[in-house]
VONU-908653 format. One record per residue (C-alpha): y, x, z; residue number from 1. Coordinates in pm, 1 decimal, padded with zeros to 6 digits, m for minus. Each point is the difference from the previous one (the first is absolute). Example, Ala and Ser with C-alpha at 12.3 -4.5 7.8 and 13.67 -1.06 7.14 Angstrom:
VONU-908653
m00450.0, 01230.0, 00780.0, 1
00344.0, 00137.0, m00066.0, 2
END
This chain:
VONU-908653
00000.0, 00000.0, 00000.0, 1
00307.6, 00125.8, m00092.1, 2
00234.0, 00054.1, 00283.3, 3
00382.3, m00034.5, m00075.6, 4
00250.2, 00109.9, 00341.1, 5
00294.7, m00261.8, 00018.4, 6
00298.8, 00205.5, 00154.0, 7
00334.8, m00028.7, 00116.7, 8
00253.4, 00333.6, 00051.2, 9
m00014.0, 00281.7, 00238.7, 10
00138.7, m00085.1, 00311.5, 11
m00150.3, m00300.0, m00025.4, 12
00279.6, m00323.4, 00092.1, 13
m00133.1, m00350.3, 00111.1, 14
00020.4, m00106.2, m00332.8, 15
m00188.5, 00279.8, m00150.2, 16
m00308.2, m00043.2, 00192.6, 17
m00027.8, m00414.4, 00000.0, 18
00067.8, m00006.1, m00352.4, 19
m00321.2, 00290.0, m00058.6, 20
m00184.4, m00224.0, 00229.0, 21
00114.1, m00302.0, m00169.6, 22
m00047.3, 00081.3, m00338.6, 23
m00332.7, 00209.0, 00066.6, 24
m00147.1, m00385.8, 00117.9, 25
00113.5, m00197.3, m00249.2, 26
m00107.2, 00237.2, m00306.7, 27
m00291.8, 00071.2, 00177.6, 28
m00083.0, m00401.3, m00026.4, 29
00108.9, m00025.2, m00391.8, 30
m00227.1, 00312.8, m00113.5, 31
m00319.3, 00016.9, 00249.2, 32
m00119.0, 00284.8, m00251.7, 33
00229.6, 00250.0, 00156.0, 34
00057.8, 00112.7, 00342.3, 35
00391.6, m00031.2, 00122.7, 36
00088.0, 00200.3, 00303.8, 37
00298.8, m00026.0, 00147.1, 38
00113.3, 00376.5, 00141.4, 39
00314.5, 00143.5, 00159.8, 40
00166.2, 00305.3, m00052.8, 41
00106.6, 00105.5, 00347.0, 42
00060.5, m00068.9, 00344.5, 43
00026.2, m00463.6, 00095.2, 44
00377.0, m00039.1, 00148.0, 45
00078.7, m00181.0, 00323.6, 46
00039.3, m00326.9, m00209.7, 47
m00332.4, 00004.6, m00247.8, 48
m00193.2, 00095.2, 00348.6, 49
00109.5, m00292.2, 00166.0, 50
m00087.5, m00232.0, m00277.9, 51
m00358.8, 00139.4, m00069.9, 52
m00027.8, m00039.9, 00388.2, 53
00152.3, m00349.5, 00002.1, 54
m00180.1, m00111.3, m00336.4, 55
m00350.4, 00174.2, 00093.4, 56
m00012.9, 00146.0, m00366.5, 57
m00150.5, 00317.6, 00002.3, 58
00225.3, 00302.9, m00075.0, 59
m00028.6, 00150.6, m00320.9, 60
m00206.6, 00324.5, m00089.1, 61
00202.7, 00321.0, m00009.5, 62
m00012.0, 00131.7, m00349.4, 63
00105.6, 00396.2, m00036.6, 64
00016.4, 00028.9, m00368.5, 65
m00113.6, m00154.9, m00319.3, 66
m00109.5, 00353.5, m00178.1, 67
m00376.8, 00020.2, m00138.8, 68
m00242.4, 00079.5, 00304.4, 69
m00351.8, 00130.4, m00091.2, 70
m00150.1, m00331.7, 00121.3, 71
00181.7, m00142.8, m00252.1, 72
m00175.9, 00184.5, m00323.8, 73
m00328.2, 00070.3, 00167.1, 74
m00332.0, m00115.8, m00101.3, 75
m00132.3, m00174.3, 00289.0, 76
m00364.7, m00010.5, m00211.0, 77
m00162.1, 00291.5, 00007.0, 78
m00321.6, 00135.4, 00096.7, 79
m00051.2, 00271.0, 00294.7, 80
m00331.8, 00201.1, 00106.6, 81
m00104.5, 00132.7, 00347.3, 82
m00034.0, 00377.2, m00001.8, 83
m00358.3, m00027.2, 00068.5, 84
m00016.0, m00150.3, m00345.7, 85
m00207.4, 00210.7, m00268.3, 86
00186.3, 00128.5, m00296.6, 87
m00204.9, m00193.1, m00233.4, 88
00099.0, m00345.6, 00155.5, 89
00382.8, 00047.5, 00025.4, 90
00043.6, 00130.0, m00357.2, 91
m00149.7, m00296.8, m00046.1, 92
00251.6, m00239.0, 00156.4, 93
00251.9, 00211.1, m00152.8, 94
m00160.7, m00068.9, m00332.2, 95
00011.8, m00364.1, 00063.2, 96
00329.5, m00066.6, 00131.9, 97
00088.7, 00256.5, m00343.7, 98
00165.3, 00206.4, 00250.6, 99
00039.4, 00372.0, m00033.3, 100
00027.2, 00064.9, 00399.5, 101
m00098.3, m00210.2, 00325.3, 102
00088.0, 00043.2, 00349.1, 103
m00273.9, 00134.1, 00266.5, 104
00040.5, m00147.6, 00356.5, 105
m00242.5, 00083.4, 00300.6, 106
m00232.6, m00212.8, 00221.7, 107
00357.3, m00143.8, 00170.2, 108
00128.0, m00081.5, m00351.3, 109
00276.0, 00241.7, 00036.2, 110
00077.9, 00205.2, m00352.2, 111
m00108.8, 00346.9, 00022.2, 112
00011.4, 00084.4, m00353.0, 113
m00031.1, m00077.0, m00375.2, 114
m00244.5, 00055.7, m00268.0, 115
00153.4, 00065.2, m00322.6, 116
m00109.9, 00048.3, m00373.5, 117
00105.2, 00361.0, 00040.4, 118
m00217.3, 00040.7, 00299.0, 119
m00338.5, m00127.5, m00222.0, 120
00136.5, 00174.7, m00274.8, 121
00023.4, 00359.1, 00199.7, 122
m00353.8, m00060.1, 00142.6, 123
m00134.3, m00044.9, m00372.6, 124
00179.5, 00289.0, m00141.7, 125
m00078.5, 00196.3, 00307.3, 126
m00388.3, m00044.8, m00002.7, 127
m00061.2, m00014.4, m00410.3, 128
m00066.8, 00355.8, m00031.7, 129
m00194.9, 00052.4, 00352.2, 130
m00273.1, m00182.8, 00197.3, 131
00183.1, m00273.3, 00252.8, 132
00064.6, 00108.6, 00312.7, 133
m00032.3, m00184.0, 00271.1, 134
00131.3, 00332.8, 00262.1, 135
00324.0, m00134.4, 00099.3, 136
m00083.5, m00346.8, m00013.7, 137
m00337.3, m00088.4, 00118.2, 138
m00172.9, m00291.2, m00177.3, 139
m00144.9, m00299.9, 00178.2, 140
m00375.1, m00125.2, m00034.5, 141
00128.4, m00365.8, 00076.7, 142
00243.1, 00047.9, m00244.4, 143
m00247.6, 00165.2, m00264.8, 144
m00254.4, m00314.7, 00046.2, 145
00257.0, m00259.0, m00032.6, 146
00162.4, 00153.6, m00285.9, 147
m00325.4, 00022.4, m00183.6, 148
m00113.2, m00308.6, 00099.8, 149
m00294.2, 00207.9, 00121.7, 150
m00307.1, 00019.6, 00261.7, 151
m00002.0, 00311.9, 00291.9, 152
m00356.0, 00022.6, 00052.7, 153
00066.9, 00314.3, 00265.8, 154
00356.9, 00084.7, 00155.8, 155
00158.0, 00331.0, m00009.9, 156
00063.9, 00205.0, 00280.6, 157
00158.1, 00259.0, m00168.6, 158
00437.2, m00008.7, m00046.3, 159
00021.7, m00078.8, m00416.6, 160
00260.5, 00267.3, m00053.9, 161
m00214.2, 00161.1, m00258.3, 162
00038.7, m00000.6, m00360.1, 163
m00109.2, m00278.7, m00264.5, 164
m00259.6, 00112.1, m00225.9, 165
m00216.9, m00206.1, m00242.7, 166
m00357.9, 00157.5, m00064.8, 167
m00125.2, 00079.6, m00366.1, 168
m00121.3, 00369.7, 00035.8, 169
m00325.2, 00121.0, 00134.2, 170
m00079.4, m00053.6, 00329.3, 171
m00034.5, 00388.1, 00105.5, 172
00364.4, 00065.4, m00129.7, 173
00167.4, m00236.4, 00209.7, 174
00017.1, 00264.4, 00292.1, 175
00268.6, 00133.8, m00258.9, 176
00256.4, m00226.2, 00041.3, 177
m00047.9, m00263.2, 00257.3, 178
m00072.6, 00016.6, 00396.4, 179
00063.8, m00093.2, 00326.4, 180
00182.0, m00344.9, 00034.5, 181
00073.9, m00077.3, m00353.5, 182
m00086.1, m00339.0, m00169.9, 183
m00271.5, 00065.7, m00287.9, 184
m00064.4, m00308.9, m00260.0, 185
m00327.8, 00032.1, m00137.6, 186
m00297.6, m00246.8, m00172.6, 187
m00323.2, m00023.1, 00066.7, 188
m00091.2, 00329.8, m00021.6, 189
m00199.2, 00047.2, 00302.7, 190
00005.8, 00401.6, 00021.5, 191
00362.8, m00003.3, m00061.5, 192
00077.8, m00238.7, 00307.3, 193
m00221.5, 00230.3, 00225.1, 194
00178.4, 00279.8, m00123.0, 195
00352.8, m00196.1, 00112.0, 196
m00144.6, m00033.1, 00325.5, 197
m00145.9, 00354.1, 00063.9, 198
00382.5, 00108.6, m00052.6, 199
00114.0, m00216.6, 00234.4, 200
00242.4, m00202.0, m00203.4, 201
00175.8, m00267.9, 00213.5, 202
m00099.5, m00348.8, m00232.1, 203
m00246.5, m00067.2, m00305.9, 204
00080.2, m00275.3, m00197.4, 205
m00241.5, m00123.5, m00238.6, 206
00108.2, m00232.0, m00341.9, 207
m00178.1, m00287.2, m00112.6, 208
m00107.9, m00087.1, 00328.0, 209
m00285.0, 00233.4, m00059.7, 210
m00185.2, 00048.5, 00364.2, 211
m00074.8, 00372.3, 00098.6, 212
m00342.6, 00091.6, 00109.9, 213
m00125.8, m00046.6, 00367.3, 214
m00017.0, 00381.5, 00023.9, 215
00347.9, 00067.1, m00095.6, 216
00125.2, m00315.0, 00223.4, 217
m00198.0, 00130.6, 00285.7, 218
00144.4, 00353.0, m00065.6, 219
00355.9, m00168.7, 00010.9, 220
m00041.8, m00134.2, 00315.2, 221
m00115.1, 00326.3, 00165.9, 222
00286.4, 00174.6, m00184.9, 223
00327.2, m00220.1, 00095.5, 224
00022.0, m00046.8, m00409.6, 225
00109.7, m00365.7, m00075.5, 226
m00196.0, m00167.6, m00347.0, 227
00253.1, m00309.4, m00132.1, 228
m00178.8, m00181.9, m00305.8, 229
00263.4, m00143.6, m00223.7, 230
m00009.2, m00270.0, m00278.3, 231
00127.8, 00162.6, m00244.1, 232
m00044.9, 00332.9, m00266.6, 233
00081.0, 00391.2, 00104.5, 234
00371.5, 00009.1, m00216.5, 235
00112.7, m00314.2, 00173.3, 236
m00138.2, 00079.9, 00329.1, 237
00141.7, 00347.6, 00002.6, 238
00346.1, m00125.4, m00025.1, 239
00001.9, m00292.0, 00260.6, 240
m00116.0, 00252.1, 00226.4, 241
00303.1, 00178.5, m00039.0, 242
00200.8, m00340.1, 00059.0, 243
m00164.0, m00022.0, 00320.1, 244
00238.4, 00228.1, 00206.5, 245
00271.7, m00234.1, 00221.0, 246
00310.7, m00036.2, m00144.1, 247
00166.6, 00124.3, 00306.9, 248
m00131.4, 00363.2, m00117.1, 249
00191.5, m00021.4, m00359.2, 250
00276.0, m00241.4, 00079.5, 251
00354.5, 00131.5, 00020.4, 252
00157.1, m00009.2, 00339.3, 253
00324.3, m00041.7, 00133.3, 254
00071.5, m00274.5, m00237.7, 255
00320.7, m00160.4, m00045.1, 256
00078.1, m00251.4, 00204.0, 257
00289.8, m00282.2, 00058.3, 258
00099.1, m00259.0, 00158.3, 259
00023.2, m00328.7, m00155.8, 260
00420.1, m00055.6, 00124.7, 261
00087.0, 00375.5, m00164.2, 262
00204.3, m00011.3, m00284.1, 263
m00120.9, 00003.7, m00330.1, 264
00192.7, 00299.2, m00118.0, 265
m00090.4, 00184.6, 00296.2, 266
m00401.6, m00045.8, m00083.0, 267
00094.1, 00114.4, m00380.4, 268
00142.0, 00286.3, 00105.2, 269
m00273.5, 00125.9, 00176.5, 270
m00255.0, m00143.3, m00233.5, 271
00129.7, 00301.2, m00274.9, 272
m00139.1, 00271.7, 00285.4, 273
m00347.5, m00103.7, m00043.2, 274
m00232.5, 00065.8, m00291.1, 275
m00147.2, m00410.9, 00000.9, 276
00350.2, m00163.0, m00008.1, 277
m00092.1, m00254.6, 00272.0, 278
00052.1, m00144.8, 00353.6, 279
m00204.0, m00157.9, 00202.8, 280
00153.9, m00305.5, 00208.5, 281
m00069.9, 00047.6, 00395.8, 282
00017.9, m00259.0, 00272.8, 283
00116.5, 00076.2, 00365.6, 284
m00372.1, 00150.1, 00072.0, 285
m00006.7, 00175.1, m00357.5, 286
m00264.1, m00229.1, m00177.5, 287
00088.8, m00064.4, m00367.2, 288
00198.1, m00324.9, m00100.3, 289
00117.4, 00106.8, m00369.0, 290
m00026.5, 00258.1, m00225.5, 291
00313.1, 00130.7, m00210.4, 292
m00045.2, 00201.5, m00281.2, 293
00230.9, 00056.1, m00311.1, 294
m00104.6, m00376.9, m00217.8, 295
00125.3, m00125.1, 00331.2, 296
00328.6, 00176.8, m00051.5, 297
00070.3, m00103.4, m00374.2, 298
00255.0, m00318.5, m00017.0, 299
m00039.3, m00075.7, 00362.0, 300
00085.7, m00392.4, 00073.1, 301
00343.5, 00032.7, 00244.5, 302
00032.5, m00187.4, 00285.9, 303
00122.6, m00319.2, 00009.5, 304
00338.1, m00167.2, 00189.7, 305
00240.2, m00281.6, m00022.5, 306
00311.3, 00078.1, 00118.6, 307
00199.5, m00270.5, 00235.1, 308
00367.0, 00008.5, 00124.2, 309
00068.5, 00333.6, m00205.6, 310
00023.8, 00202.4, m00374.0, 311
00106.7, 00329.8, 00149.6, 312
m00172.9, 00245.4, m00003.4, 313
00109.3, 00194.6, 00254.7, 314
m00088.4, m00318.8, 00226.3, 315
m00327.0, m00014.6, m00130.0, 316
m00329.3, 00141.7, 00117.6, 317
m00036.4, 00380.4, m00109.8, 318
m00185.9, 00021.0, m00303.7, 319
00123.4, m00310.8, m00171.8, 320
00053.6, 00187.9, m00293.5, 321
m00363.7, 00057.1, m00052.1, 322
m00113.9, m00340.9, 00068.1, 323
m00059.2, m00306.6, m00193.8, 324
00288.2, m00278.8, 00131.2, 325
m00091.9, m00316.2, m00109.5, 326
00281.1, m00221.5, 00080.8, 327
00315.6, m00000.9, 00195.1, 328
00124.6, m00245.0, 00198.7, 329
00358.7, 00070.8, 00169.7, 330
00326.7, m00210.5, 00033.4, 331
00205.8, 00349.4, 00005.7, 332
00177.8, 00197.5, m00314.4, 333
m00278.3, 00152.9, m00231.9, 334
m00052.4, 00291.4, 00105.8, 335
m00134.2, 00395.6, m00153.1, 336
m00340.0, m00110.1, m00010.7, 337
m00172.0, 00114.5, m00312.1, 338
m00285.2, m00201.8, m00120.8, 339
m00308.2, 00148.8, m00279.9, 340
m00082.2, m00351.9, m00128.6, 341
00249.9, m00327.5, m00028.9, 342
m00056.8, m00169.3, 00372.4, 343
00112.7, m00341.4, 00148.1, 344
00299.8, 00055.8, 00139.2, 345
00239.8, m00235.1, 00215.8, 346
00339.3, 00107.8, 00101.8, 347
00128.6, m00347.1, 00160.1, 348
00319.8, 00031.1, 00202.7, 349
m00126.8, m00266.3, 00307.0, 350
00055.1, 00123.7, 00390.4, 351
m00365.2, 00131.9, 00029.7, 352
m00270.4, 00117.7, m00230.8, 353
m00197.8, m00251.4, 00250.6, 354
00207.3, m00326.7, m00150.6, 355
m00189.9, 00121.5, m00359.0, 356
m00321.5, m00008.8, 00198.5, 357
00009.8, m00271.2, 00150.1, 358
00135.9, m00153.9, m00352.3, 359
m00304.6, 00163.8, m00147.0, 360
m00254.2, m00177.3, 00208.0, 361
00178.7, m00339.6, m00046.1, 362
m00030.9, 00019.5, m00372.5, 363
m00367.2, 00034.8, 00052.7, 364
m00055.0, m00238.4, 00173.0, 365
m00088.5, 00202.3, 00298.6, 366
00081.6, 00054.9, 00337.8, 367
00036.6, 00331.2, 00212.0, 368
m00241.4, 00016.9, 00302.8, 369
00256.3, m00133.4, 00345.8, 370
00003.8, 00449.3, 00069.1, 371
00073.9, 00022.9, m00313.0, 372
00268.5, m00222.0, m00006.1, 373
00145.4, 00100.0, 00297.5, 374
00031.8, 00308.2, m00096.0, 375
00203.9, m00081.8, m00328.5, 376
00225.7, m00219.4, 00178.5, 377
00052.6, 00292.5, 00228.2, 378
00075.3, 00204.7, m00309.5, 379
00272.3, m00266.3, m00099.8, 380
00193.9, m00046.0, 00301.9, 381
m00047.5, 00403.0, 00047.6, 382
00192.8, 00086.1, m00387.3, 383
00231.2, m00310.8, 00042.0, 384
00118.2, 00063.0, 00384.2, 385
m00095.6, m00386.7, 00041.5, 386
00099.1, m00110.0, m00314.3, 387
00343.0, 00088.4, 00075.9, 388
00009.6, 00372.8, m00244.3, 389
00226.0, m00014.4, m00292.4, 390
m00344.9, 00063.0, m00201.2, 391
m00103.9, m00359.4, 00120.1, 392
m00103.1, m00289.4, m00264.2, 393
m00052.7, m00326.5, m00009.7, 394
m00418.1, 00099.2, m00090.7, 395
00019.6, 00163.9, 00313.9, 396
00104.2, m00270.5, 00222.7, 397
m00279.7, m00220.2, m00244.4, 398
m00272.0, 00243.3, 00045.3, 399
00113.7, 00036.0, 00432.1, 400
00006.6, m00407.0, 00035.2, 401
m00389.4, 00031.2, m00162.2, 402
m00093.3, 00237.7, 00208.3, 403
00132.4, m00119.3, 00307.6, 404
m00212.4, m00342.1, m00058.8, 405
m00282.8, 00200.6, m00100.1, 406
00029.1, 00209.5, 00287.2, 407
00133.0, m00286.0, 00282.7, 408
00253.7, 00245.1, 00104.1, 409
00418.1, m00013.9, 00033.7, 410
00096.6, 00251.5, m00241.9, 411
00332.0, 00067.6, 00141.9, 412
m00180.0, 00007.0, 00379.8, 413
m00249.6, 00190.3, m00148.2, 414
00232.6, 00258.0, m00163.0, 415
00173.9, 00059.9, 00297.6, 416
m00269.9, 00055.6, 00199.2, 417
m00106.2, 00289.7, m00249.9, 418
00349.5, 00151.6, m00019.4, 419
00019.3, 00016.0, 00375.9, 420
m00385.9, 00130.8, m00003.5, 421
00104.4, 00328.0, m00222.8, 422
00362.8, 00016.1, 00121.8, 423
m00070.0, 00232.8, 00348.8, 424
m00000.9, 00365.0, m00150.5, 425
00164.6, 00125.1, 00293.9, 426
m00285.5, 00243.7, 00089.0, 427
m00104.9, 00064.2, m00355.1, 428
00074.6, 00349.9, m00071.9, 429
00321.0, 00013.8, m00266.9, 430
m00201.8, 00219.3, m00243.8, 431
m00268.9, m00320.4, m00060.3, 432
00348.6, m00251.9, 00013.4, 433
00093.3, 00145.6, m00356.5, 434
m00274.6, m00001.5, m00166.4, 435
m00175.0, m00313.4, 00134.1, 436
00127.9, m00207.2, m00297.3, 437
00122.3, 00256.7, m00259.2, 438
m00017.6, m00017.9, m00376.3, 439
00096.0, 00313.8, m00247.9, 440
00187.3, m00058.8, m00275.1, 441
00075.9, 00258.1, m00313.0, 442
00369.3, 00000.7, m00082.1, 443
m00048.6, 00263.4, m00294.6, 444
m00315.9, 00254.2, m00098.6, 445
m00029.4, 00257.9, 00333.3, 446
00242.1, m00207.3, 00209.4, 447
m00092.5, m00275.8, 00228.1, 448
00187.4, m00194.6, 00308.2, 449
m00233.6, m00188.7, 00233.4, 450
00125.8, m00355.3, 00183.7, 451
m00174.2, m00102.4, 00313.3, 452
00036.3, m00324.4, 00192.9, 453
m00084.8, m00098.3, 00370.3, 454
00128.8, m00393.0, 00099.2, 455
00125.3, m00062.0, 00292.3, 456
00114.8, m00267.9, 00241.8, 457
00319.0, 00115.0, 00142.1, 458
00094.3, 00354.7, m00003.8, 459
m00228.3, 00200.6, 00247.8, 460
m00028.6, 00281.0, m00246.3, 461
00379.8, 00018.4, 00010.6, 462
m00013.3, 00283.6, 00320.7, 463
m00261.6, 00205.2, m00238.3, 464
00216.6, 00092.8, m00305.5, 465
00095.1, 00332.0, 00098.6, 466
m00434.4, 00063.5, m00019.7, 467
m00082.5, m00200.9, m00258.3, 468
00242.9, 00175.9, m00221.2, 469
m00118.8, 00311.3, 00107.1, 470
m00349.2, m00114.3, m00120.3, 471
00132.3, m00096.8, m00338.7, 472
00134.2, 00317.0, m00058.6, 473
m00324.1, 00188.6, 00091.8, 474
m00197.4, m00215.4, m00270.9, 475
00269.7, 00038.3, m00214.0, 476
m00005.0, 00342.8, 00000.2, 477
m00358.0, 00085.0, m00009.3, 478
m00070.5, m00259.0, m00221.5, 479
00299.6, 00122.8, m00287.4, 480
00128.5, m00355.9, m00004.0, 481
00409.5, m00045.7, m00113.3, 482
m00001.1, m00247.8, 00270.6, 483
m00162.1, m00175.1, 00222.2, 484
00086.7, m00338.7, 00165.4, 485
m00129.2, m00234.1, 00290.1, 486
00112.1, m00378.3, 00014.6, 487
00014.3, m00104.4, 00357.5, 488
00017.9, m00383.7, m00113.5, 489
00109.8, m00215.6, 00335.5, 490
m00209.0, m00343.1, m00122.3, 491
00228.3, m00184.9, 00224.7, 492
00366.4, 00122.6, m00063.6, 493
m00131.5, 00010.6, m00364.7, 494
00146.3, 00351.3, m00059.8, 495
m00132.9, 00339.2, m00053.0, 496
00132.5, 00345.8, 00135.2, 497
m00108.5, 00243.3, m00294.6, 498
m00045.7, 00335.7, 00141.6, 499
m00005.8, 00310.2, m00236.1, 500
m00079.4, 00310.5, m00022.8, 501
00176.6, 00175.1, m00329.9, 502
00277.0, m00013.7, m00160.1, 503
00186.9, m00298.5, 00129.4, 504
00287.1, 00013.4, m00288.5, 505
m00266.1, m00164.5, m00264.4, 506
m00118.9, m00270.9, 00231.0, 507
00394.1, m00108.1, 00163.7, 508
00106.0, m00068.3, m00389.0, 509
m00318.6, m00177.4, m00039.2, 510
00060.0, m00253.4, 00257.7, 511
00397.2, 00019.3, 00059.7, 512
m00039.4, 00114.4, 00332.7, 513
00103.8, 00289.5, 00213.0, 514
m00297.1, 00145.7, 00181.5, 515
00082.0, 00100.2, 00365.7, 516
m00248.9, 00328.4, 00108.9, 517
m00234.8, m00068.8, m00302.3, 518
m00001.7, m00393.0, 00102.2, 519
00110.7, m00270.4, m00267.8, 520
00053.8, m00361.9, 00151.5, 521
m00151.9, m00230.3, m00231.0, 522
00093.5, m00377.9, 00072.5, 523
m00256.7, m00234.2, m00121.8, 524
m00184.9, 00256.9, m00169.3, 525
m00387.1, m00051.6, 00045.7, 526
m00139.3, 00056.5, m00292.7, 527
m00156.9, 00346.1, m00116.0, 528
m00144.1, m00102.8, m00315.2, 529
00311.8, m00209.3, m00123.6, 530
00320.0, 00146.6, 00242.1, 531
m00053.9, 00339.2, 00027.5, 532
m00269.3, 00197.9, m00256.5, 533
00234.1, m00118.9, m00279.7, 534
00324.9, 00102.6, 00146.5, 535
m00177.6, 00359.7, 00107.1, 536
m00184.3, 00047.7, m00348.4, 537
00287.4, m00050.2, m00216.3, 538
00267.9, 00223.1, 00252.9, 539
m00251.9, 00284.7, m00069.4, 540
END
């Protein structure tokens, strides 16, 4: 199921994160196929916390960044093979799955290592010219039987870390060449397998089934020589037997390894250090989930989001650029968003990107769950200070009466109570006042103001300017902003007090007014969106 994030801006405001919640319901309703999540972008306010609290919607998951993660490209599909696996049955799986590696994990399922076409291939080339050797990785009876589908009519008790050899000389050369502990194919040729056993090799495996005499099975036994009888002709038995060796003895170690939240590019990057171009996907206890190797990488799908309450950029969740937006829905200016394909876009100028949600529900017919719904009336009466902003309209007030029927709530009681809820930020430290509810805005390329907002009732930040300017000037500064403001909006006296940090010159033509230690007076201003970003952007 395709999963599409529904955000709002960083910093998230209460209208940012009802209308994600909002909007992530009712599209999640209209298209069941695909899996709508609402997500914020940072930190819940004073005001959103009160409503999820008072509303008993759950808060929204915190979403980092929208950039490719390897969990995002890998194949979750894909074969593994314990390390006590034979050689012969994982090149198999490989072979199956038309893979040209597969991870190794132990008895715990952890990932220990990989076996790659380059490690089969090396064993090959290594061993064409040269009995196999079984010295540095000793083979496995078990593994020898079940490869071959075979019978062990007596067990070894000699290590198999000989050689491989497969019999067609006379029997009283074989001293020659083979000995102690080595595996020795050979028919039924009854002087040749007492000969094998005489030298003390460690197994004798006979094709065709064909069953050695008594003698030379009673001479096994006293001798610690195993005899294996397998199905099938010398040639073909020759070279199972030299599948037979655990993969953990030719795997690669050390593979490498990720984590399914890394990013994308980081896993590419160190996919070019290692000869089989591949990842493998880890969980928390390093068992496999996916498997990343470079088809993965070519024309990766991007992530999707819809964007609410914003088309800047710079407000938007890092990585935006590399994602796949597939509508916006926002009742501010349009923004420096930059889009790949033609997207649904609204741009309505109502008091809250929650009126269009709400709107949007009505015209299907549908109704938001009563969280739901309290939230987005929060939302409203949040952006339009009760319905009494300058960015107020009469769909507001329609979509507010709706709600407060829907809801069986006093809207204006019920605003109030919220304002006074999020109003107390005597304590909170002056450094989390500006940036609470801030939003960034680019007045030209490489120059940006920012223009936060904190609403009050009555002035009881008024005794803090001296800090709270101090503050702004700190972000200003190590942020390389022009200027940065903070609206302290007094919901009752309907006025703001804009403090700045920056040139004040720009800003006192903007408005007409003189500022007084980096403080403007603002009478009736309340608005960010329609009373003050305008003025700012066009003075600069």
């Amino acid at each position: 199921m395709t999963t599409i994030y529904v955000t709002g801006h960083r910093n998230p405001d209460m209208d940012s994160i009802a209308s994600a919640m909002g909007y992530a319901e009712l599209r999640g309703r209209l298209d069941p196929a695909a899996r709508y999540v609402p997500v914020r972008l940072g930190e819940i306010n004073a005001q959103a916390r009160w409503a999820l609290e008072r509303s008993g919607a759950p808060e929204p998951e915190f979403l980092d960044h929208v950039m490719l993660r390897a969990q995002d490209v890998m194949s979750p599909d894909h074969p593994t093979a314990n390390h006590t696996a034979s050689l012969r049955e994982v090149g198999i799986a490989m072979q199956k799955a038309d893979l040209d590696l597969i991870p190794i994990v132990d008895d715990e399922g952890s990932v220990v290592g990989i076996l790659t076409a380059r490690d089969l291939a090396r064993r090959y080339i290594k061993e064409s010219g040269e009995p196999s050797s079984f010295a540095d990785r000793p083979a496995s009876v078990e593994l020898i039987v079940a490869v071959l589908g075979g019978r062990m009519i007596v067990p070894p008790t000699r290590r198999l870390n000989g050689r491989l050899w497969a019999v067609t000389v006379d029997s009283e050369t074989m001293g020659n060449t083979m000995g102690e502990n080595d595996i020795v194919v050979v028919g039924n040729r009854t002087d040749a397998q007492r000969r094998a056993v005489e030298l003390g090799v460690a197994l004798v495996v006979t094709p065709y089934d064909s069953m050695p005499d008594e003698d030379v099975i009673a001479l096994a036994k006293t001798s610690g020589t195993g005899i294996v009888l397998s199905p099938l002709d010398s040639y073909v038995t020759g070279r199972l037997v030299s599948l037979s060796v655990p993969v953990r003895e030719v795997m690669s170690r050390d593979p490498l390894v990720c984590e399914a939240d890394d990013l994308l590019s980081d896993v590419t990057d160190r996919m070019r250090e290692v000869h089989y171009s591949a990842a493998i996907v880890v969980d928390e206890h390093g068992a496999p989930v996916g498997l990343i190797t470079r088809s993965e990488l070519v024309n990766p799908t991007p992530r999707q989001v819809l964007l609410v309450d914003h088309a800047e950029q710079a407000q938007s969740v890092p990585g935006i650029e590399q994602a796949h937006i597939v509508e916006i829905l926002d009742h501010h200016h349009i923004g420096s968003i930059e889009t790949r394909f033609p997207v649904a876009a609204t741009f309505d100028p109502v008091g809250s990107t929650a009126t269009l949600v709400v709107e949007r529900f009505r015209s299907h017919g549908r109704e938001p769950q009563r969280p739901t719904a309290m939230m987005l009336l929060s939302a409203i009466l949040s952006d339009t200070v009760i319905l009494t902003s300058p960015t107020t309209t009469e769909r507001d007030h329609q979509v507010v009466s709706y709600l407060e029927e829907l809801v069986g709530v006093n809207a204006r009681e019920f605003g109030t109570e919220l304002f006074e809820a999020s109003s107390d930020v005597g304590d909170v430290p002056a450094s989390d006042i500006i940036r609470r509810d801030s939003k960034e805005y680019e007045v030209r390329p490489g120059k940006r103001l920012c223009v936060a907002q904190i609403e009050t009732v009555g002035r009881s930040l008024h005794n803090r300017s001296a800090e709270l300017l101090d503050a702004l000037e700190d972000v200003r500064e190590r942020q390389d902003y022009i200027l940065y403001a903070l609206m302290v909006t007094d919901i009752v006296d309907r006025s703001t007090e804009l403090l700045v940090a920056g040139d004040t010159a720009p800003v006192e033509r903007a408005f007409g007014v003189t500022a007084a230690d980096s403080i403007l007076d603002l009478p009736g201003v309340m608005s960010r969106k329609k009373q003050v970003a305008p003025k700012l952007l066009a003075a600069f």
